[in-house]
N, C-alpha and C positions, 0 to 999 in steps of 0.2 A: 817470360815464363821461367819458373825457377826449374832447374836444373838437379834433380838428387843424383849423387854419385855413393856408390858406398863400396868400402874397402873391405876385402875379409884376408887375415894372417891365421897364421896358425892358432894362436890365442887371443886376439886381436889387441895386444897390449904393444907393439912397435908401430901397428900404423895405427892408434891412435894418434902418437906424435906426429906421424906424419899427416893427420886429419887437421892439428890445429897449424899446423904451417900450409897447407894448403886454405884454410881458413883467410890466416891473416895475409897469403898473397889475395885471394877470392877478393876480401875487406880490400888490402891496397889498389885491385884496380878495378874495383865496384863492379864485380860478377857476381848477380845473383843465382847461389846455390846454395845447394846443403850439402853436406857429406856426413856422412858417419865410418866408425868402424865397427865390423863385428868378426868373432870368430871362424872360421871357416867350417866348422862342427853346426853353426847354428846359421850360416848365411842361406840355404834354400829356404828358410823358415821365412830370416828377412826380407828373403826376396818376394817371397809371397804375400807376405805384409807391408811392406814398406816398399814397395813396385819403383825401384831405382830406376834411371834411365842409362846405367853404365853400371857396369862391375870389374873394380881393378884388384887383382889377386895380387900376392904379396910375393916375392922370388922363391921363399918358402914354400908356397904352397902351389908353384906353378905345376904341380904333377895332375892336378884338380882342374885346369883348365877345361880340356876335354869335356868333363863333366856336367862343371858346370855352362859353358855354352850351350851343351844338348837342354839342359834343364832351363836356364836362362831365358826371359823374353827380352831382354835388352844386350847390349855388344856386353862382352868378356876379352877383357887381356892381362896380361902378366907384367905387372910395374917392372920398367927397366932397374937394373938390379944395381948399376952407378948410384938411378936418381933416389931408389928406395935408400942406399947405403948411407947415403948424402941428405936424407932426408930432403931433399928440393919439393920442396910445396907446390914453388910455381910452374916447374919443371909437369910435373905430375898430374897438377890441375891442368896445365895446358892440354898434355894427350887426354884425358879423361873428358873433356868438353870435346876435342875432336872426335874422338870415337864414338861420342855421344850424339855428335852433330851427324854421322853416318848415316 
């Protein structure tokens, strides 16, 4: 069963990068997901449309947490701000499959 993850930043233009390196780890060790990024202005929208089974916030917009778990039907966390900085893909896609597997 495929797996959607989706990221929201503040304007969701830093983890996109970080969407397609999570990607190409996904591809390197044949995990089927999907991810996206979206804004965090428009991710309750996403999430109501696009019903993720994880939501990873960006260290920017960790003040949003709160919020969004109360709002949220699926887990919420705050990307470690090392692995965001580092852009670690696989780093990221690990916890986001764990938290998802909760």
């Amino acid at each position: 069963m495929t797996k959607k993850i989706m990221l929201a930043c503040s304007a969701g233009m830093s983890t996109s990068l970080l969407v397609n390196k999570m990607k190409q780890a996904a591809e390197d060790s044949g995990t089927d997901v999907e991810i996206f990024a979206t804004a965090a202005a428009d991710a309750l929208a996403k999430l109501d449309s696009e019903h993720p089974d994880v939501l990873m916030l960006g260290p920017q917009v960790k003040y949003m947490l709160e919020e969004f778990q109360k709002s949220a039907a699926c887990p919420v966390a705050v990307i470690n701000m090392r692995d965001y900085g580092l852009m670690n893909g696989p780093k990221v896609l690990k916890d986001a499959l764990a938290l998802a597997d909760k």
